[in-house]
C-alpha positions as CSV (number, residue, x, y, z in Angstrom):
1,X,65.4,52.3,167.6
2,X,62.1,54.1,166.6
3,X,60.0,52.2,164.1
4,X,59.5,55.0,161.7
5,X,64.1,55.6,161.4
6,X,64.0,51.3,161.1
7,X,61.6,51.4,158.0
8,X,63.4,54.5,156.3
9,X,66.8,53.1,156.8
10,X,65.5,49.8,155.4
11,X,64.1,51.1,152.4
12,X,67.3,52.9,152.2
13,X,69.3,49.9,152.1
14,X,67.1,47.6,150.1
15,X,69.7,48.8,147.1
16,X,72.7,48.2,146.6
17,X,74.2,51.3,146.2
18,X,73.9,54.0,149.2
19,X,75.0,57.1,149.0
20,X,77.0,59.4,152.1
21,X,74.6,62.2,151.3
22,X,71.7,59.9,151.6
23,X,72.7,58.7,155.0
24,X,74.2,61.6,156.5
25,X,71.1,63.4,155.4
26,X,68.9,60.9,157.4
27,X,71.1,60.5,160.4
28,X,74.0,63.5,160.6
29,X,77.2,63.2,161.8
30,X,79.6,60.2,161.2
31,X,79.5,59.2,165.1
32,X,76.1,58.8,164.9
33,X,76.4,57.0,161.4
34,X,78.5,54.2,162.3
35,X,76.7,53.6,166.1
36,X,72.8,54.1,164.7
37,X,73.8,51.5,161.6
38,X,75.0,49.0,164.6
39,X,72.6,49.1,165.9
40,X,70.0,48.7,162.7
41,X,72.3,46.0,161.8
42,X,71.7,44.3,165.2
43,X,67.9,44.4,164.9
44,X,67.8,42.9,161.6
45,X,69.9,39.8,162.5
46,X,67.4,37.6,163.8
47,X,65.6,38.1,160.8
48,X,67.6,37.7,157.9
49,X,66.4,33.9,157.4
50,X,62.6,35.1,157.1
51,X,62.9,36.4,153.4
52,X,65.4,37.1,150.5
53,X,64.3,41.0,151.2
54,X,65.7,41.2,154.6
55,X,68.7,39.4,154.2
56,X,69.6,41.9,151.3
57,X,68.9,44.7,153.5
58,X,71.5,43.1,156.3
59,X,74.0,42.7,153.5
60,X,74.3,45.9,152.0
61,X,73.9,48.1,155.6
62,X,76.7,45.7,156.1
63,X,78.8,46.5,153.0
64,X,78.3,50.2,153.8
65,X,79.4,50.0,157.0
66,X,82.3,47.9,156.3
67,X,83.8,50.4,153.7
68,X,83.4,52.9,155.9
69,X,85.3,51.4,158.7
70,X,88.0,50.4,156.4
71,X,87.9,54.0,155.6
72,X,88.1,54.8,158.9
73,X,91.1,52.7,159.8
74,X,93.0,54.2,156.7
75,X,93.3,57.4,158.4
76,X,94.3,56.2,161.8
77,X,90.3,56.7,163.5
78,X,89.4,54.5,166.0
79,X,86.6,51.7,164.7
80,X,84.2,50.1,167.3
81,X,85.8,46.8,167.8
82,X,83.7,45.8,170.6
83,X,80.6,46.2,168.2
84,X,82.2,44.0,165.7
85,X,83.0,41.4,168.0
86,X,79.5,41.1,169.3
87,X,78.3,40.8,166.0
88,X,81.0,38.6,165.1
89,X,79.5,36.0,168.0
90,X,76.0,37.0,166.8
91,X,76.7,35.7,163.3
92,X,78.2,32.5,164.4
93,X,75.2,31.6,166.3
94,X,73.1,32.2,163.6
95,X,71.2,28.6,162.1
96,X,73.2,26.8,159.3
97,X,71.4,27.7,155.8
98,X,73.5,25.8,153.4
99,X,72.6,28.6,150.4
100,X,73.6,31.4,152.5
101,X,77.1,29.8,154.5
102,X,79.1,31.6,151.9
103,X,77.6,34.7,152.2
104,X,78.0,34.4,155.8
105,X,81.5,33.2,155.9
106,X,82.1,36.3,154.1
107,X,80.8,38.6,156.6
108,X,83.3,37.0,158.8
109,X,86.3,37.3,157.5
110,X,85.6,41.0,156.7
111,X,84.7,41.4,160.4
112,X,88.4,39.0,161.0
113,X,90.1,41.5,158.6
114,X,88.5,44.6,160.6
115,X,89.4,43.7,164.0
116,X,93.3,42.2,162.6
117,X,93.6,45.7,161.4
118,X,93.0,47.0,164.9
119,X,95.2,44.6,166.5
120,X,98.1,45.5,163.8
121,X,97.9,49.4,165.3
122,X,98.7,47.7,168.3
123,X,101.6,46.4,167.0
124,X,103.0,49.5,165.2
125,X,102.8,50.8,168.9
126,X,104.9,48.9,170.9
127,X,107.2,48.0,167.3
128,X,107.8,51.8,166.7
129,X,106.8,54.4,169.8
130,X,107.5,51.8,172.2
131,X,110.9,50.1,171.0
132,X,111.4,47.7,173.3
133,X,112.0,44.0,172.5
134,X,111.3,42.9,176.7
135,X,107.4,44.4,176.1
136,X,106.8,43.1,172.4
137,X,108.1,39.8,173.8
138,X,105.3,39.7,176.5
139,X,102.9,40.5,173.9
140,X,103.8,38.2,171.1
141,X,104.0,35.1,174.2
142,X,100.1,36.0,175.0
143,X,98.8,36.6,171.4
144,X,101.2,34.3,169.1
145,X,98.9,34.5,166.4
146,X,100.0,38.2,166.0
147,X,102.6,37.5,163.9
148,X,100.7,37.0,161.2
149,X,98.3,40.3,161.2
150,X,99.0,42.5,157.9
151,X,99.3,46.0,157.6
152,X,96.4,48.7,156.0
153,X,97.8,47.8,152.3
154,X,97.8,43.8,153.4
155,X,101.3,43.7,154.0
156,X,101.9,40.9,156.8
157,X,103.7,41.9,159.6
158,X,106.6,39.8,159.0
159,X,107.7,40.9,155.7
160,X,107.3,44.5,157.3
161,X,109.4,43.8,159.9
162,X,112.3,42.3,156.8
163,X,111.9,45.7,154.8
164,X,112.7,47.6,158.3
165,X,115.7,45.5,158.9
166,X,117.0,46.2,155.3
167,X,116.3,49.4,155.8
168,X,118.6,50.1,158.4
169,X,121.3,47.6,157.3
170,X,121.6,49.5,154.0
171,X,121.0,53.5,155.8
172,X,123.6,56.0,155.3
173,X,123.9,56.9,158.9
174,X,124.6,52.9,159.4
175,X,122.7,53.4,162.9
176,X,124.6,49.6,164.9
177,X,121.3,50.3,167.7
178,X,118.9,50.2,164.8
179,X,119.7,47.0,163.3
180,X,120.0,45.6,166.5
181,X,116.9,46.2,167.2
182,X,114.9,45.1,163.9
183,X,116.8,42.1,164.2
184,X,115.2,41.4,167.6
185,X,111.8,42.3,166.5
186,X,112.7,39.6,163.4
187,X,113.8,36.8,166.2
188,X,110.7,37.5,168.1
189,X,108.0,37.3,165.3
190,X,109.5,34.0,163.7
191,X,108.2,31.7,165.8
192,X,106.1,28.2,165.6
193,X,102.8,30.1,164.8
194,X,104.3,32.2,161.6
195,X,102.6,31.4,158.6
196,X,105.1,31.2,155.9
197,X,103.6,30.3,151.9
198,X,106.1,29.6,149.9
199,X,105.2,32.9,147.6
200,X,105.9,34.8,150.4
201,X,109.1,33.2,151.2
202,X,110.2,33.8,148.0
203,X,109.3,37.3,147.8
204,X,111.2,37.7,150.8
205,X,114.4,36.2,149.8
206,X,113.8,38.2,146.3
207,X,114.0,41.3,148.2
208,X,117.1,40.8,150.0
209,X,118.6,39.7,146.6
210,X,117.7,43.3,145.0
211,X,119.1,45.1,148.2
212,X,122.3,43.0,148.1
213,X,122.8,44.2,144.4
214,X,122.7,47.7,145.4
215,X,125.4,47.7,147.8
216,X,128.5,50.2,146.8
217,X,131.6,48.2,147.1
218,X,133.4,51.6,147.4
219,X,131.3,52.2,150.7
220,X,133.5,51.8,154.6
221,X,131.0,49.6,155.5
222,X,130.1,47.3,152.9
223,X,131.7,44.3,154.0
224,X,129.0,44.7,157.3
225,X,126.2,45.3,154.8
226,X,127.0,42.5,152.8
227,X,127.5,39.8,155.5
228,X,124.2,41.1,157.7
229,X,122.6,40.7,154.0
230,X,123.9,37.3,153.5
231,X,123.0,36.0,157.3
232,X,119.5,37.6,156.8
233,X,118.8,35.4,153.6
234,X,119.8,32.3,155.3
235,X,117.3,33.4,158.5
236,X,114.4,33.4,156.1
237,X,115.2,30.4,155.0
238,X,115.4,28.6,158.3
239,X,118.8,27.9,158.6
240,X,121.1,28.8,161.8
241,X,123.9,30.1,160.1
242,X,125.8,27.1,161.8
243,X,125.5,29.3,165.5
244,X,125.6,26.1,167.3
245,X,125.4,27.6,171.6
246,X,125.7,30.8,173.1
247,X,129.3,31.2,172.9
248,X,129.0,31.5,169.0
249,X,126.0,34.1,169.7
250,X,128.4,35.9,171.8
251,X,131.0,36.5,169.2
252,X,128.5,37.7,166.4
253,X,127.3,40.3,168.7
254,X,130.7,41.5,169.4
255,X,131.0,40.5,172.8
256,X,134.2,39.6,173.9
257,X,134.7,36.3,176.2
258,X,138.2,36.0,176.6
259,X,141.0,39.0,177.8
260,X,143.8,39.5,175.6
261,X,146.9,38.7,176.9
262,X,148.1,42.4,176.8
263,X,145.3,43.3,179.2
264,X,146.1,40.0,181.5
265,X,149.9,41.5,181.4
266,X,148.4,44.9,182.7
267,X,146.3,43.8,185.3
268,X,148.8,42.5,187.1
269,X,150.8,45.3,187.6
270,X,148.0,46.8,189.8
271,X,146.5,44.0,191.6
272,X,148.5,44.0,194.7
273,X,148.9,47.7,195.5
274,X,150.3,48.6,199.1
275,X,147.3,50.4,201.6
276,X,147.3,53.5,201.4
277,X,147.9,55.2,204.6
278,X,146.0,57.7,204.0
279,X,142.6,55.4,204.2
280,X,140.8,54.5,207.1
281,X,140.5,51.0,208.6
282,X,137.3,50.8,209.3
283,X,136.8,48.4,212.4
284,X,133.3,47.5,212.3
285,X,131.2,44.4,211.9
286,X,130.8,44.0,208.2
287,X,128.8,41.4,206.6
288,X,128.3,40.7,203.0
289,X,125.1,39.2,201.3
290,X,125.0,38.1,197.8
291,X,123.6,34.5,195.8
292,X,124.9,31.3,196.5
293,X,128.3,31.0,194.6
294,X,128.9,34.7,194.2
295,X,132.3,35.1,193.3
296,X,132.3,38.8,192.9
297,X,131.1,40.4,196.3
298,X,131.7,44.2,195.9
299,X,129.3,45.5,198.3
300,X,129.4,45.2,201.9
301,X,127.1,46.4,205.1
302,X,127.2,47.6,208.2
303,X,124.9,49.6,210.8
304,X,124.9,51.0,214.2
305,X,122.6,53.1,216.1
306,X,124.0,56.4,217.3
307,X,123.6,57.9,220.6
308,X,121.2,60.8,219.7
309,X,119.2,57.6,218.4
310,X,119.7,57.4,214.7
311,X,120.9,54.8,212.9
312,X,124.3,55.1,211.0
313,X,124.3,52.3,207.6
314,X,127.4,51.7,206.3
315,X,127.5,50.4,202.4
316,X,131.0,49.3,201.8
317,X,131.9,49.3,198.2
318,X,135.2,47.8,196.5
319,X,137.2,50.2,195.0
320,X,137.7,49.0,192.2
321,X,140.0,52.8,191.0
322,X,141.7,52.6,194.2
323,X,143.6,49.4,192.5
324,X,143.6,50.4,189.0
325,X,144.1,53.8,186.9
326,X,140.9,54.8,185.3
327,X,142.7,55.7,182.4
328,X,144.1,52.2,182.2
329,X,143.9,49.4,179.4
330,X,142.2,46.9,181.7
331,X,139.3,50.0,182.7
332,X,138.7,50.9,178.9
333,X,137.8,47.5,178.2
334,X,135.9,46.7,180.8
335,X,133.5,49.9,180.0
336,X,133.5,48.7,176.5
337,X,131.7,44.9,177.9
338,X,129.1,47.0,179.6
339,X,128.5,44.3,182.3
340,X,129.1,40.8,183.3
341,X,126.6,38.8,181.4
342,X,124.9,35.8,183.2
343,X,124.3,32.5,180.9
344,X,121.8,29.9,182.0
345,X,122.8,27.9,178.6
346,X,120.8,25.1,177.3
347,X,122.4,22.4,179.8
348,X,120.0,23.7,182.8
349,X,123.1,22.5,184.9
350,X,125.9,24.6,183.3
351,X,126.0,28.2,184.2
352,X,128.3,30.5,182.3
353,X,129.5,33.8,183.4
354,X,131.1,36.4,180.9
355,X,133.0,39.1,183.3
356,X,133.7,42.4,182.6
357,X,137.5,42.3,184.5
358,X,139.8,39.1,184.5
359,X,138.1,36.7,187.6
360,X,141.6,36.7,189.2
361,X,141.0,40.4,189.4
362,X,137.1,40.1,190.0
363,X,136.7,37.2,192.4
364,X,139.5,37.6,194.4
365,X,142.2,40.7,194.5
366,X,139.3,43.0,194.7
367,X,136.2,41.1,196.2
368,X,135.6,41.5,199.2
369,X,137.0,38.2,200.2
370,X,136.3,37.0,203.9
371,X,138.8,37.8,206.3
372,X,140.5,40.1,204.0
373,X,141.3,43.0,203.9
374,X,140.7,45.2,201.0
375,X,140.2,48.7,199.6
376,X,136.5,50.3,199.6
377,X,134.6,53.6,199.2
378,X,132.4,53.5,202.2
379,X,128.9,55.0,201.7
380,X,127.3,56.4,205.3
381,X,124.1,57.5,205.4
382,X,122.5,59.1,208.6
383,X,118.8,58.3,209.0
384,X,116.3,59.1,211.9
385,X,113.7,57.1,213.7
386,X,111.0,57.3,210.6
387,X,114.3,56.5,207.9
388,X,114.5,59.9,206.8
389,X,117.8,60.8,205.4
390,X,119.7,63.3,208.0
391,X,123.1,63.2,207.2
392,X,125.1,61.7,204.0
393,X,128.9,61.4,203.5
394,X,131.9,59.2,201.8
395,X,135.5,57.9,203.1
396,X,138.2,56.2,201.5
397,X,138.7,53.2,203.4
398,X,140.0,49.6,204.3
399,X,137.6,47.0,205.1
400,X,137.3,43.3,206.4
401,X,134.5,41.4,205.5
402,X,134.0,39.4,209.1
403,X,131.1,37.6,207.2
404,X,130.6,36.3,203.4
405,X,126.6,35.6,203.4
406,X,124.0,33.9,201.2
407,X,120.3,35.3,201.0
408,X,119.1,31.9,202.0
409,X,120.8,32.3,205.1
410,X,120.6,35.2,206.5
411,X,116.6,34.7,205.8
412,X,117.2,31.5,207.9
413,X,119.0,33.5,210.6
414,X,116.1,36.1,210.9
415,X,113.4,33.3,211.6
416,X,115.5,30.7,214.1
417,X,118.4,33.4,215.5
418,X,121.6,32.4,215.6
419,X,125.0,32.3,218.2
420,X,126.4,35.2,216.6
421,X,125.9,37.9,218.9
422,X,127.4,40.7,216.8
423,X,125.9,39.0,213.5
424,X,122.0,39.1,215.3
425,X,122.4,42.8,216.6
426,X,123.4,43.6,212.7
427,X,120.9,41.9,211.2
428,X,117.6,42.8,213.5
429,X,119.0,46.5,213.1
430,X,119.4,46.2,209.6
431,X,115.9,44.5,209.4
432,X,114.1,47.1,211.3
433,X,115.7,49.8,209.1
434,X,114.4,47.8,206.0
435,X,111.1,47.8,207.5
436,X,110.9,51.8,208.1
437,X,112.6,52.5,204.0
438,X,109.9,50.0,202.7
439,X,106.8,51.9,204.3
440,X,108.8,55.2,202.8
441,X,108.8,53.5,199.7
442,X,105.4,51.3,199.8
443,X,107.4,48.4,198.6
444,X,106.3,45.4,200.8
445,X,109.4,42.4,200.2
446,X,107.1,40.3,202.7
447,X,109.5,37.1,203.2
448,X,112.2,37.7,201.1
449,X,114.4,39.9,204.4
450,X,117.6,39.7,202.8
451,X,116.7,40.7,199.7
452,X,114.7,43.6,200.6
453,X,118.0,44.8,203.1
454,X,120.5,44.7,199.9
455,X,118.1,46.1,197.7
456,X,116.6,49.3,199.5
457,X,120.0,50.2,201.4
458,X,121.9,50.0,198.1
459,X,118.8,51.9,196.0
460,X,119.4,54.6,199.1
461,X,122.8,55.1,198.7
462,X,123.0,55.1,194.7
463,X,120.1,57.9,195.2
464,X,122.3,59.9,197.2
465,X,125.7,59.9,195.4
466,X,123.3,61.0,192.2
467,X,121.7,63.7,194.3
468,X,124.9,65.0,195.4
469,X,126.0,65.4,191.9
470,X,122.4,66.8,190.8
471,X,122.7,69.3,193.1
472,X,126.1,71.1,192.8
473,X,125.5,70.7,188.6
474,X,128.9,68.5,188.2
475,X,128.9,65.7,185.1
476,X,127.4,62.1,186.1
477,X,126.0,59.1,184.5
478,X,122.6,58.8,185.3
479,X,120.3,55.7,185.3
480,X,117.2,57.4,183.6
481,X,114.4,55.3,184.0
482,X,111.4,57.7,182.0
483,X,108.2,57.0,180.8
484,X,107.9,57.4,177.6
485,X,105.2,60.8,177.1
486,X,106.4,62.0,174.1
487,X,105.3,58.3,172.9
488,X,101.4,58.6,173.7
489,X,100.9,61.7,171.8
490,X,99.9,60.1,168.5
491,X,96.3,60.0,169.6
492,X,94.4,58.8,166.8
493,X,96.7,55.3,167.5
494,X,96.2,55.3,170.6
495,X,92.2,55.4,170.1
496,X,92.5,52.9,167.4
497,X,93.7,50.5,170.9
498,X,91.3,51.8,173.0
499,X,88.3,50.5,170.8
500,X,89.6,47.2,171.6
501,X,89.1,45.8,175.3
502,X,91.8,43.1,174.5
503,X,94.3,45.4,173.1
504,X,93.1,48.1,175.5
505,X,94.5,45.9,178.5
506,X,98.0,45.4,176.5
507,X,98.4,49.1,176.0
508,X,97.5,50.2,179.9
509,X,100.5,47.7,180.8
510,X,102.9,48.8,177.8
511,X,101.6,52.6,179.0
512,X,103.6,51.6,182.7
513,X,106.5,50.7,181.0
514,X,109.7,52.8,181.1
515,X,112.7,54.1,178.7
516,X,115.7,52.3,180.8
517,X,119.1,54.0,179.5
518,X,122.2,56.0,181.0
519,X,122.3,59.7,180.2
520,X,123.8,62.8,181.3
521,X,120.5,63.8,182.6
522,X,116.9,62.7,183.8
523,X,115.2,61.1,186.8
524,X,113.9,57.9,188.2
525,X,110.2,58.5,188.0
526,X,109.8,54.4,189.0
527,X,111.9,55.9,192.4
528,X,109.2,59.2,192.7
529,X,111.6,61.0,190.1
530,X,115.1,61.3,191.8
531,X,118.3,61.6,190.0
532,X,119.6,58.1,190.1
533,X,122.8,56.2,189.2
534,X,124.5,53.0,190.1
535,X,127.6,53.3,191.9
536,X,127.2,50.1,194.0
537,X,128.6,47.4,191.7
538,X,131.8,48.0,190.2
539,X,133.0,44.9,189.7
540,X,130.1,43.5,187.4
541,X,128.8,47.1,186.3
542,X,130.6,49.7,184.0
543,X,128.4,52.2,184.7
544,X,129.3,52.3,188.4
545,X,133.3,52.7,187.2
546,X,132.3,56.1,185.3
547,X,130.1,57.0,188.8
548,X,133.6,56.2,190.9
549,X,135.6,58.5,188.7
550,X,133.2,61.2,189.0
551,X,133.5,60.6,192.8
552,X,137.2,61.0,192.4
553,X,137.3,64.0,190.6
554,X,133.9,66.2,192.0
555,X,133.9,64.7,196.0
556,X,137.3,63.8,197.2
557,X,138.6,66.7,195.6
558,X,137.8,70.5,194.8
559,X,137.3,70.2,191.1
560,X,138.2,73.0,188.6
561,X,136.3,74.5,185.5
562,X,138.7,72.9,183.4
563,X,138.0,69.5,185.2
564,X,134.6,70.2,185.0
565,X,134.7,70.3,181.4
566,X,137.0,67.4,180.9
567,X,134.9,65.1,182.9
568,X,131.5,66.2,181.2
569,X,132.9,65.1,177.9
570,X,134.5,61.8,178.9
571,X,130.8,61.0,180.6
572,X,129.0,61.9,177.2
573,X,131.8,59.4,175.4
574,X,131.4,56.6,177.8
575,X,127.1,57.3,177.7
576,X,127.1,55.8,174.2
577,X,129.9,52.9,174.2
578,X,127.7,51.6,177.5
579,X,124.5,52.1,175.9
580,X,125.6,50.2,173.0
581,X,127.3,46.9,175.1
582,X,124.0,46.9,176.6
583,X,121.8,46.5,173.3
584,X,124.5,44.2,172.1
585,X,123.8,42.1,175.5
586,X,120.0,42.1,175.1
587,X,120.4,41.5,171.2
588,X,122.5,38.2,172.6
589,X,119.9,37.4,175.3
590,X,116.9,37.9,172.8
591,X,119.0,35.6,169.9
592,X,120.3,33.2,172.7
593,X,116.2,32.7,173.5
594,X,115.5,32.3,169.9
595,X,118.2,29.6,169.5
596,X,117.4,27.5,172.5
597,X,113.8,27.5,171.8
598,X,114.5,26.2,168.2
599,X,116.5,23.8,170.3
600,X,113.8,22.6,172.5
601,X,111.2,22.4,169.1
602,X,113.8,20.1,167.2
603,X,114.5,17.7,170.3
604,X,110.4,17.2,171.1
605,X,110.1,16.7,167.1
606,X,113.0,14.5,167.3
607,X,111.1,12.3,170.5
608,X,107.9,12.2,168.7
């Protein structure tokens, strides 16, 4: 900085009150303001001890610069957090002066505050243009101090999050995905690090009070209100509402465990059907992969290479409407559970599994039990030498699964061969058509064969069935998986992050994340934006039982207008009761996390 702007600026400064017309008038436009008095700043530090005269001119270029920041931050402009964390470090290093450690230790906390306020856009980002409790988990786990950050008008981040939740409990509209949600983001921010003052505590609880008082009794859902109300108080106050294991967590998220006996009744009636003449038997080697202790195997493989060269795959799928009316009891409430739900519960050796169809039905009358024979849609896709799709089409048909397989070993099988003659010429076929789709793809699976066979030969043929359907316009379920543009258009946010290296990083791996949902329409852009669906696991999935209909009613037979239409309006119905079993399933997963966590923090307490 020139000698002659360093002496102008510090008689400028050496009172307390500046001026923006004094300043602008010396150096121009705001950009230049905020960068020149950095650096001024900067050049003055290592003097401030010399004399009472210099240290006044550091603290009021200072106090200028911090109220214009502040300023700045107000209306959603990006402020030069790297600057502020240099000088942050700068100041700390500075020699101890007992006379001036207050002074000093109020610069920092205004340069705290200033780079909190940056980190709280970042927040707002991924809380409301992101919406997605998986990436403000990943955050909050790296930066758990974030919890506390407060808001432009010094609202903390956690009674924010309380007024949202309220907000949507007590909405007209009464929107089930928004509370869902805020509840989430309200299970993910009270963790060990939240700083809780009893004021605030109270003011929280106070709040909820004044909401509950303005309920309308007379109102369809005030009983909801009420109760979500009532369960909220006793979450701010640190109680568990007496939710004891996952089970309990299961039924206040309206997730059914057990089938009524009406439904049990029903499924019977369908579970042994006679085979259908009609179907093919398909007499090939078939071979199943799944985890250890898979009990409900609905897709099956097979491969073959054809004379002209080609290779033929076979993906074998139960049928899961070939044993029960789609229309049926036992279908309706499957779709309405979503999926089968998983449960690694806080005994790391009990595993629980919540089916979406009666086990009787899902592990055995239509799995694809070894050495059984049972009903499938068979998937064959025709590929050439470099795995380029020449050839796609569907049969009814009746399988045998000649082998039930575990990843493990088939992965064992492809590194020390086996007796098997028919089970080695499957899998090395299989292996070096895995090989040519993952160089398509540029997915390297490197050791994990087995994985890499299921995944890309299923991911092939659920590509297909959706292009099939994109094509000829009929109604389908697709799995959109979208990034989220519309979401990066608030710019002056997303500078606000940018001036922030730390944050910076966060936001380029929130920017690659992706709105996962099923809808009528969109692409895969993960997949190099193809339509998509799932179609390959019927028994666990109920996405893939609205794909099979579709099947049903657009490819097995010639479809009319007025089936067109019927079918497009049943897809848009089932679109939003799957959607919402799925939020209800990550709202369990999320709470289930929260619970055994709290879990883990009482029983080390409890050792101590």
């Amino acid at each position: 900085m020139k000698s002659g702007l360093v002496k102008l600026l510090e008689s400028i400064f050496s009172n307390d009150e500046v001026t923006d017309e004094e300043i602008i008038k010396i150096l121009g436009t705001s950009d230049k303001i905020t960068s020149t008095l950095f650096d001024f700043i900067n050049q003055e530090l290592p003097y401030i001890n010399e004399s009472i005269e210099k240290r006044e001119v550091f603290q009021n270029t200072w106090n200028y610069l911090y109220k214009n920041m502040k300023k700045d931050l107000e209306n959603n402009l990006a402020i030069p957090i790297k600057n502020l964390k240099n000088l942050q470090y700068k100041i700390r290093r500075l020699p101890r002066i007992k006379q001036y450690e207050k002074e000093k230790q109020g610069i920092l906390n205004q340069l705290e505050e200033l780079i909190d306020k940056n980190r709280y856009a970042f927040l707002e980002y991924i809380v409301y243009e992101i919406r997605n409790l998986d990436k403000l988990s990943m955050v909050l786990k790296k930066n758990k101090d974030m919890v506390n950050l407060k808001d432009k008008e010094n609202v903390p981040f956690y009674y924010r999050m309380i007024q949202e939740y309220i907000k949507a409990i007590t909405s007209i509209e009464y929107h089930e995905k928004d509370i869902l949600y805020f509840y989430g983001v309200l299970l993910l921010t009270k963790n060990k690090y939240l700083y809780e003052p009893k004021d605030f505590k109270n003011a929280c609880l106070q709040l909820i009070n004044e909401e509950k008082k303005k309920l309308d009794i007379k109102d369809s859902h005030y009983k909801e209100r009420k109760k979500l109300l009532k369960d909220l108080y006793q979450f701010v106050l640190g109680k568990e509402n007496g939710i004891v294991d996952a089970f309990e967590l299961l039924g206040k998220n309206h997730i059914p465990v057990c089938f009524c006996e009406r439904v049990i009744g029903k499924m019977h009636q369908y579970t042994c059907p006679p085979l259908d003449n009609k179907r093919i038997f398909l007499d090939e080697y078939t071979i199943t992969i799944d985890k250890k202790g898979t009990k409900e195997i609905d897709d099956a493989l097979t491969i073959k290479r054809l004379s002209n060269g080609n290779y033929l795959l076979g993906c074998h799928i139960t049928n899961v409407l070939g044993y029960l009316p789609y229309h049926s009891e036992i279908v309706n409430n499957a779709i309405e559970r979503g999926k089968t739900i998983y449960i690694q519960d806080y005994n790391p050796y009990s595993k629980n599994l919540i089916s979406i169809f009666p086990l009787e039905f899902a592990a055995y009358h239509a799995s694809l039990v070894q050495n059984q024979k049972r009903l499938a849609n068979s998937y064959f896709v025709e590929l050439d030498s470099n795995a380029n799709v020449v050839d796609f089409y569907i049969l009814k048909t009746i399988i045998r699964n000649d082998a039930k397989c575990s990843y493990s070993y088939i992965n064992k099988i492809l590194k020390t061969g086996c007796q098997n003659r028919k089970m080695m010429e499957t899998l090395l076929l299989l292996d070096e058509l895995t090989y040519k789709l993952e160089e398509n793809l540029a997915t390297p699976f490197r050791d994990k064969r087995s994985e890499a066979m299921v995944e890309l030969t299923t991911k092939l043929v659920n590509s297909q069935i959706a292009n099939f359907f994109y094509e000829n316009r009929y109604p389908l379920l697709y799995r959109v998986h979208e990034l989220e543009k519309e979401k990066r258009q608030n710019q002056g946010l997303v500078k606000q992050i940018k001036s922030d290296t730390t944050t910076f990083h966060w936001y380029k791996e929130i920017e690659k994340s992706y709105c996962t949902k099923f809808d009528t329409k969109g692409f895969h852009e993960r997949l190099n934006n193809i339509p998509y669906c799932h179609a390959t696991s019927p028994l666990r999935r109920a996405e893939d039982i609205i794909v099979e209909h579709c099947l049903d009613i657009c490819y097995f037979q010639r479809p009319t207008n007025q089936d067109l239409c019927y079918l497009e309006e049943e897809v848009e119905r089932k679109k939003d009761i799957i959607n919402l079993a799925y939020d209800r399933i990550e709202m369990f997963s999320t709470e289930n996390s929260f619970l055994q966590e709290n879990r883990r923090e009482k029983m080390k307490n409890l050792k101590k």
